[in-house]
C-alpha angles and dihedrals in degrees: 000000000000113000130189107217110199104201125159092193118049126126151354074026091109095199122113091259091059092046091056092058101033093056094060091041077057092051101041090051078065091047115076094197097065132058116183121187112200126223098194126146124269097268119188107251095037121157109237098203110075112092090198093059120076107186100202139203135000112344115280128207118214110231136166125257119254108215134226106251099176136062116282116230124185092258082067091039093061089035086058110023093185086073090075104021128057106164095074117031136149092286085084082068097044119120079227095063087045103047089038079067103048098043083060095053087059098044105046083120095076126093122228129158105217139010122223120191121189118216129238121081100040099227087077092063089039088056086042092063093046097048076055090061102040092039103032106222137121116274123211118191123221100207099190075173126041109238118218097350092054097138095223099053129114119275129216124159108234097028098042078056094052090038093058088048093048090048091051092050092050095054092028091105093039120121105204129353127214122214133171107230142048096233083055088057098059096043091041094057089045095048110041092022087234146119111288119193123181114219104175118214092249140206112291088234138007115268093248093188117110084226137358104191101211091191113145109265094214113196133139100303124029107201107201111198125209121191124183141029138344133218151120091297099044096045110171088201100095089048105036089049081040097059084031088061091045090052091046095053090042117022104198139095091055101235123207116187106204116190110202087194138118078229115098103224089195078074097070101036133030108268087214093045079067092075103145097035131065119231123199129189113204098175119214119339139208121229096256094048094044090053095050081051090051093047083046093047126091097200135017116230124209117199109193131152112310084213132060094261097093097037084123092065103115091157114198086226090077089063085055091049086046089053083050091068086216118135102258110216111196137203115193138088122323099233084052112132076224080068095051096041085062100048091045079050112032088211087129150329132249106259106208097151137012101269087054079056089046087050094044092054097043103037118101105226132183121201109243087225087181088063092038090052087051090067088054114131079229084056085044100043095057087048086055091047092051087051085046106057087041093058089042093055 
């Protein structure tokens, strides 16, 4: 089967979206009955060797996203328009969206089974839809990111309405769509009337160990690592005054809360309320360095959405914490898939007061490595292929 992926971020992007794709590009080179040609932007970096790969547009350079710390009113919302619609944004404008066009046009020629576009920005699924008429084939859409219905996004009244429609409009012709949660899913087959399929973004590699005993090593000093963005959905405060009281009651074991982020965490919580933790802000770190402060960590935090907003967030962040073999200590809403990925796990709890902290440091806990191995992008990879070969029928 021969498959054109239309994917603004791949690598060397170096961002979550671009892992996801190029994992299973990495997979299907192994798989002699797929062949995928890839349609990414010219990202700065790039190899040049590879034929199946068609870097596009005016050069790109990977950097990381900056996040909104503050609360959002209506006058940011018309200053930034992206902030409450999803379904149109500054993609459309892009030399890539341009160029991906145009290099369809000149290779209409070419023969492929099946398109996959990869949401976000729009203009991939836009393109997608295009490459299904030039090349007349079924499209399934891979919305890592829910469009107009994405929980956490901006409401305003008028403009959430014509976002939906345009939304519907824009996936009205499209055979199967692709998300990465459960909660997705169901949102995703209310909303378009169509066939949903959740394909997660999946450990790297398969946990290969008979046990990993993710039981707390308390000694004198926990070290709690958090790794990732900041914002005002992803507030470190509740957490951070939840483990200073602790410290406060009970004094030992001495806890340091580091934050590997471009994010300053001192601007979401008073840096002299924190009187019985340490904080530390590492900034943003390269791969080498964040690996030496993993090995160093004695828990992994996860900062999601307190309310129910962000209980799709299934970040693929949390199946590189899982590989780790770290107990994972969450803060977010209760109802969250992050929730249901850790009890089918047991790789760590949701911590919402200090007795949920006392049981996570005294609880003997084993990682379920079956259900781990089920996330892998392997795993993933077979599932896509399922979905795959029935659209292609």
């Amino acid at each position: 089967m021969k498959v054109l992926l239309i994917s603004y971020w791949f690598p060397p992007s170096g961002v979550i979206g671009a892992k996801r794709w190029g994992e299973f590009y990495r997979l299907s080179q192994e798989d002699n009955s797929i062949e995928i040609s890839v349609l990414t932007a010219n990202w700065q970096g790039k190899e040049d060797d590879n034929p199946n790969i068609y870097y596009i547009g005016d050069e790109v350079k990977s950097i990381p996203f900056f996040s909104i710390n503050s609360t959002i009113g209506y006058l940011d919302m018309l200053k930034h328009p992206s902030l409450m619609i999803r379904s149109l944004d500054r993609s459309l404008g892009s030399s890539w969206y341009k160029k991906s066009k145009q290099w369809m046009e000149q290779n209409s020629e070419k023969r492929y089974d099946l398109i996959i576009s990869s949401f976000g920005p729009i203009a991939s699924v836009l393109l997608g839809n295009y490459a299904k008429k030039v090349f007349k084939i079924p499209h399934i859409v891979d919305l890592r990111d829910l469009i107009s219905i994405q929980g956490q996004k901006n409401k305003f009244p008028v403009i959430n309405f014509l976002d939906k429609q345009i939304d519907k409009f824009i996936m009205k012709d499209v055979d199967k769509i692709l998300v990465v949660s459960p909660t997705g899913e169901k949102k995703a087959k209310a909303f378009y009337k169509k066939e949903v399929m959740t394909i997660y973004n999946g450990l790297q590699y398969p946990i290969e160990d008979k046990k990993v005993d993710l039981s707390v090593q308390v000694n004198k000093t926990i070290t709690i690592l958090y790794m990732g963005t900041l914002g005002i959905n992803r507030n470190p405060s509740k957490v951070l005054t939840l483990l200073n009281e602790y410290s406060k009651q009970y004094k030992e074991p001495k806890i340091v809360v580091k934050f590997a982020s471009q994010d300053d965490p001192f601007n979401f919580i008073d840096k002299e309320i924190l009187e019985y933790i340490e904080v530390v802000w590492l900034g943003y770190l390269d791969s080498q360095s964040l690996e030496i402060e993993k090995d160093k960590s004695t828990i992994f935090l996860v900062l999601e959405d307190l309310t129910p907003k962000g209980n799709e967030n299934l970040t693929g962040k949390i199946f590189e914490y899982l590989y780790s073999k770290k107990p994972i200590m969450v803060s977010c809403h209760k109802g969250s898939d992050i929730i249901n990925l850790l009890k089918d796990t047991n790789a760590g709890s949701l911590i919402e007061n200090m007795s949920d902290f006392k049981s996570f440091l005294s609880s003997s806990r084993a990682l379920n490595i079956e259900a781990c191995n089920y996330y892998t992008r392997a795993n993933q990879y077979r599932m896509l292929k399922d979905v795959m070969k029935k659209c292609n029928v």
